[in-house]
C-alpha positions as CSV (number, residue, x, y, z in Angstrom):
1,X,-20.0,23.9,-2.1
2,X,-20.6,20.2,-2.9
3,X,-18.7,17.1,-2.5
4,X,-17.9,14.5,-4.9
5,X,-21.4,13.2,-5.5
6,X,-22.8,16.2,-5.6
7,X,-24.1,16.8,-1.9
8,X,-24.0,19.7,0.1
9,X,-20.8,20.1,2.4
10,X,-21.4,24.0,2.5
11,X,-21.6,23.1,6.5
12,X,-18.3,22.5,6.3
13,X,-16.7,26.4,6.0
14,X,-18.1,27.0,9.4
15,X,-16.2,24.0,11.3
16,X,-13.8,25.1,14.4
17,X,-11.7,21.8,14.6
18,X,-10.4,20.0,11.8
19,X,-8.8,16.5,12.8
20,X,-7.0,15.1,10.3
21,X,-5.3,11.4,9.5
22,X,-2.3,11.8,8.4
23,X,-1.3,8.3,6.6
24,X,-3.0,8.2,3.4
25,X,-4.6,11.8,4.2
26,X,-1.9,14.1,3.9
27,X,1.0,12.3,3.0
28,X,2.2,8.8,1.9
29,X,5.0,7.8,4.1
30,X,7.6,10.5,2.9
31,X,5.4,12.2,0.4
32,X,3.5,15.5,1.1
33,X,0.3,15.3,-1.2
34,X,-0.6,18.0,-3.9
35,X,-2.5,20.7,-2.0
36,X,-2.0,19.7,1.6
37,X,0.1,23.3,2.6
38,X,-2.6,24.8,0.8
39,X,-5.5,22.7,2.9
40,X,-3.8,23.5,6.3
41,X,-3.7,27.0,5.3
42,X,-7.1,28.3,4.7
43,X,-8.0,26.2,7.8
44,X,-5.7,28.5,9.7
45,X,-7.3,31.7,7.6
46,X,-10.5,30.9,8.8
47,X,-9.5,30.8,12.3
48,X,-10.0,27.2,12.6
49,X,-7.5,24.9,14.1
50,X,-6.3,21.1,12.9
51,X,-5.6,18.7,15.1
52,X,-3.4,15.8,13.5
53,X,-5.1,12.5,15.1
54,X,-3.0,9.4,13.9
55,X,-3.5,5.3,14.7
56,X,0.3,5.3,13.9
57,X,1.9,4.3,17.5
58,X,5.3,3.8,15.9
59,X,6.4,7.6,16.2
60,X,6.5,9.5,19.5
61,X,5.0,12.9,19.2
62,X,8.2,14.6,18.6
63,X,8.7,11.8,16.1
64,X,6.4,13.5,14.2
65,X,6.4,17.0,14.7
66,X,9.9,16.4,13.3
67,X,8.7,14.8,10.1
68,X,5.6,17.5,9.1
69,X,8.0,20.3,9.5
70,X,10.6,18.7,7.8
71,X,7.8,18.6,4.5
72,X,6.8,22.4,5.2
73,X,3.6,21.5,7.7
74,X,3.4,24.2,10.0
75,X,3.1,22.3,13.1
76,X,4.3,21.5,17.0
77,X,3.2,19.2,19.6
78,X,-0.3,20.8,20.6
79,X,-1.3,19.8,16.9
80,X,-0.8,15.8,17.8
81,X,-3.0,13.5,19.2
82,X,-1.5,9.8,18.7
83,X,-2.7,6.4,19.9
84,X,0.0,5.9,21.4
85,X,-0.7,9.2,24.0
86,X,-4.3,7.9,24.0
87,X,-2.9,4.3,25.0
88,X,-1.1,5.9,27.7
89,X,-3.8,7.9,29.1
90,X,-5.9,4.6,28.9
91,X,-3.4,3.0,30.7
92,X,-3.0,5.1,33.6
93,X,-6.8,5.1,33.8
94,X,-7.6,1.9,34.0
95,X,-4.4,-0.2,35.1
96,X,-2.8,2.6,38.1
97,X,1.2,1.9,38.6
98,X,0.9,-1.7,36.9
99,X,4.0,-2.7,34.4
100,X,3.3,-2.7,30.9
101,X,5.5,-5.7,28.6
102,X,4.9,-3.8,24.8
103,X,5.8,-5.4,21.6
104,X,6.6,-1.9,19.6
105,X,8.9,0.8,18.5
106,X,11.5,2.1,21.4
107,X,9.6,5.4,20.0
108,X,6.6,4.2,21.5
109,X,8.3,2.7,24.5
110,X,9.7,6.2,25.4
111,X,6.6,8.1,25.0
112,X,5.1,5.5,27.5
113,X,7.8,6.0,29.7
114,X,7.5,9.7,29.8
115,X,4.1,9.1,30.5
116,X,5.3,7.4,33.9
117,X,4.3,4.4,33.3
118,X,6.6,1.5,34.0
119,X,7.8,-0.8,30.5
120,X,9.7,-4.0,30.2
121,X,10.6,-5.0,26.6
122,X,11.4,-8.7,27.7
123,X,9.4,-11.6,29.1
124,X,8.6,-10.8,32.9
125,X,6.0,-12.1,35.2
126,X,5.9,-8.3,36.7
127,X,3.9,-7.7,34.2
128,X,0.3,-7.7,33.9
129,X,-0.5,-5.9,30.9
130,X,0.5,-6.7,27.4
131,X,0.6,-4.1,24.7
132,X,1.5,-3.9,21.4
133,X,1.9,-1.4,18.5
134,X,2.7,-0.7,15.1
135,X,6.1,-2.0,15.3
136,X,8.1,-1.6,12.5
137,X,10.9,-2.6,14.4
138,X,9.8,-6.1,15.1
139,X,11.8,-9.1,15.6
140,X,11.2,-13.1,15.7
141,X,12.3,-12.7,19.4
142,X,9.8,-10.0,20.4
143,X,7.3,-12.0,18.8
144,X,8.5,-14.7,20.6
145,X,8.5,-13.0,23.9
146,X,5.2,-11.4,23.4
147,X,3.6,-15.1,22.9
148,X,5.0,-15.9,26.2
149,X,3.6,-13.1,28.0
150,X,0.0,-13.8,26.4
151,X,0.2,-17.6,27.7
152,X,0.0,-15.5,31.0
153,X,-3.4,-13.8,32.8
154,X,-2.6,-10.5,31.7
155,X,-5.0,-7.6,30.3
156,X,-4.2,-7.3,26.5
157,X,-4.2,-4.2,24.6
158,X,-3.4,-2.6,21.1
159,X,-2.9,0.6,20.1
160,X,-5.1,0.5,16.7
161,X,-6.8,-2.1,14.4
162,X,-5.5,-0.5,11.3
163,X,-4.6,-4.1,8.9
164,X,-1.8,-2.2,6.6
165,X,-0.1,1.1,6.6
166,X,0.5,2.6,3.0
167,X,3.9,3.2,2.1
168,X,5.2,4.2,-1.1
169,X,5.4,1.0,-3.1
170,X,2.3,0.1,-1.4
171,X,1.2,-1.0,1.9
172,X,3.2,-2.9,4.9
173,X,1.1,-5.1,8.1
174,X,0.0,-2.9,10.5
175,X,-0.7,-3.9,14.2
176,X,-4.0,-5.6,13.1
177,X,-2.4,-7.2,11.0
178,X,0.4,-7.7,13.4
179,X,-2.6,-8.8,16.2
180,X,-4.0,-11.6,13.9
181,X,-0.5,-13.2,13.5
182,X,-0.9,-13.5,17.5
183,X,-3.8,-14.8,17.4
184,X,-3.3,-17.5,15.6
185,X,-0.5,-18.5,17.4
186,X,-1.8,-17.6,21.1
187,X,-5.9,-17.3,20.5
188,X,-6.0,-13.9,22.2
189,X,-7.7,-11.2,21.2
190,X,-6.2,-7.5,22.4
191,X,-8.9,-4.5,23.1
192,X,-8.0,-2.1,20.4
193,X,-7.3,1.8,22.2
194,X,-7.3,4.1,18.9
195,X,-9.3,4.6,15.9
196,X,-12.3,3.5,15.7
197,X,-12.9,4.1,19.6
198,X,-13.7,7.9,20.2
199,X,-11.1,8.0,22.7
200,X,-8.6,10.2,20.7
201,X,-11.4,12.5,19.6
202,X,-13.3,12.8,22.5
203,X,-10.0,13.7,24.4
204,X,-9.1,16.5,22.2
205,X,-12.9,18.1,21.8
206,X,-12.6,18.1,25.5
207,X,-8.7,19.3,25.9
208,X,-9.7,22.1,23.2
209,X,-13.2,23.0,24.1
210,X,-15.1,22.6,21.1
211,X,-18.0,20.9,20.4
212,X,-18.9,18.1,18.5
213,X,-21.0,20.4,15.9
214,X,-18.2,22.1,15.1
215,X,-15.6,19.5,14.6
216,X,-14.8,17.1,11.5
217,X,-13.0,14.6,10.9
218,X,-11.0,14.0,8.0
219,X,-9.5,10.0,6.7
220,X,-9.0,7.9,3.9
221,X,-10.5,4.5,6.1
222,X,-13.7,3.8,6.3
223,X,-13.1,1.4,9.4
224,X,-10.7,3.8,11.3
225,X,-11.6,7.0,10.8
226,X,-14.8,7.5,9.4
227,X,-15.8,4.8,12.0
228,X,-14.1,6.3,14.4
229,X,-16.3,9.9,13.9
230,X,-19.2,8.3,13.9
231,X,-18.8,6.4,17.5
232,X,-17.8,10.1,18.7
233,X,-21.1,11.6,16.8
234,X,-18.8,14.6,14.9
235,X,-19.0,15.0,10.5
236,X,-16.9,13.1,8.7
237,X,-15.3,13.3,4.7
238,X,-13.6,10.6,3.5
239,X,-10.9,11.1,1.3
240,X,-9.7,8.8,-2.0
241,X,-6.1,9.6,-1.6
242,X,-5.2,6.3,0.5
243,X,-6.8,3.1,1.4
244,X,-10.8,3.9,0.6
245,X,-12.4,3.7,-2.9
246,X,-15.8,5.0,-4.0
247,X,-16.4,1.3,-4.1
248,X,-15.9,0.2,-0.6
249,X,-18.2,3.7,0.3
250,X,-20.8,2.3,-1.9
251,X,-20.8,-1.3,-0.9
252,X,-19.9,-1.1,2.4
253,X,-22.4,-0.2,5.8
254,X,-19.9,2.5,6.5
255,X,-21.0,6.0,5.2
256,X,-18.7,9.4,5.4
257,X,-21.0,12.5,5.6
258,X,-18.9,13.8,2.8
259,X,-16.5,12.4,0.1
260,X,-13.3,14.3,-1.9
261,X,-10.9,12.8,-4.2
262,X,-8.2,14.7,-1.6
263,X,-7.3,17.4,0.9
264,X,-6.6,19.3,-2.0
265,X,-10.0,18.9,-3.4
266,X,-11.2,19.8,0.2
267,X,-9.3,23.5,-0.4
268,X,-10.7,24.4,-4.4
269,X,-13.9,23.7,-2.8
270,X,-13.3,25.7,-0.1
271,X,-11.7,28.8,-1.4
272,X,-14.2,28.4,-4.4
273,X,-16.8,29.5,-2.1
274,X,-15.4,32.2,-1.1
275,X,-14.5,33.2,-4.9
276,X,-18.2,33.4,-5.5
């Protein structure tokens, strides 16, 4: 088994724990990719598990359990890991029964909430923690509010650095995106909670019991994901299906341990093996 430029990746039909992005990875916003059913499946046949592990805080979990059944994934909540459960596990960590003002969807407001932690949507000097997500629900008064609230002493926080999420025509601003436009007008920088940190991986290695020698992880960003597996020291496989080209691999200081054109690529070369 070899990967697109020729290496060895026969390591890779022994792994446990596949975690897998979903944006760009298996799908583009509403579209399933070629192959992805396939993928998941001979993970499953081999006994291994996949673990979907997604910078995208504007869902809730049931958000998207809802949407991967709805394409034919076979999948339920033990199969999500999101930033924005990551953010709120971070949050109850580190900043214990403080109020939390977030700039994002009411998806990620409510997953927050059920995570008892205590959110205002609106300017309030209860507050000592800022937070804001992918919001694809964003308005000129939440952006307005959430300049207030950094004009304040209050611990600032992001739930991922991704700069654009792909869509179908092509890519929208994404909360790093969304975190620059803040800065600019506020100077504030926020601490970033998902991808790249190994938070979300480690969490799940440790939730699951697996080690890291048996778990990869599976993107199409170099800065995000394949980052993201090499702060947590687990393989990686970068996939050309989304934002990455064999150009920024080559160029760039960021190296995947393994590189397919897709999931589906991942699967032939897979059940190629065993065809031998």
């Amino acid at each position: 088994m070899k990967d697109k430029t020729g290496k060895t990746a026969e390591r890779l039909k022994s792994k446990k724990l596949y975690l897998l992005d979903m944006d760009g990875t298996i799908y583009n916003e509403n579209e399933i990719f070629d192959g992805t059913l396939e993928f998941l499946e001979e993970i499953r046949q081999r006994g291994a598990q996949y673990i979907f592990i997604t910078n995208n805080s504007s869902k809730s979990v049931k958000d998207y359990v809802k949407k991967v059944n709805d394409m034919g994934i076979f999948a339920d909540e033990e199969n999500f890991y999101t930033s924005s459960q990551a953010t709120a596990a971070y949050i109850k960590e580190n900043y214990p029964e403080q109020i939390v003002y977030c700039m994002g969807t009411q998806s990620l407001v409510e997953e927050l909430r059920s995570a008892g932690i205590e959110v205002v949507t609106e300017a309030d000097d209860r507050a000592s923690i800022v937070l804001i997500g992918f919001d694809t629900e964003n308005t000129s008064e939440k952006i307005r509010n959430t300049c207030i609230m950094l004009r304040k002493e209050v611990a600032y926080l992001a739930t991922n650095p991704d700069l654009v999420c792909p869509v179908s025509f092509g890519y929208i601003p994404d909360c790093g995106s969304m975190s620059i436009m803040l800065k600019n007008a506020t100077g504030k920088e926020p601490f970033f909670i998902g991808k790249p940190e190994p938070i979300m991986v480690n969490c799940v290695l440790k939730k699951l019991g697996v080690d890291k020698e048996d778990a990869v992880i599976v993107g199409d960003r170099l800065y995000t994901d394949i980052k993201t597996g090499i702060n947590a020291k687990i393989d990686t496989i970068c996939v050309l299906s989304g934002e990455a080209e064999m150009k920024d691999i080559l160029e760039g200081e960021i190296k995947p341990d393994y590189i397919f054109d897709s999931v589906k690529e991942i699967y032939e070369k897979l059940t190629e093996v065993e065809n031998e």
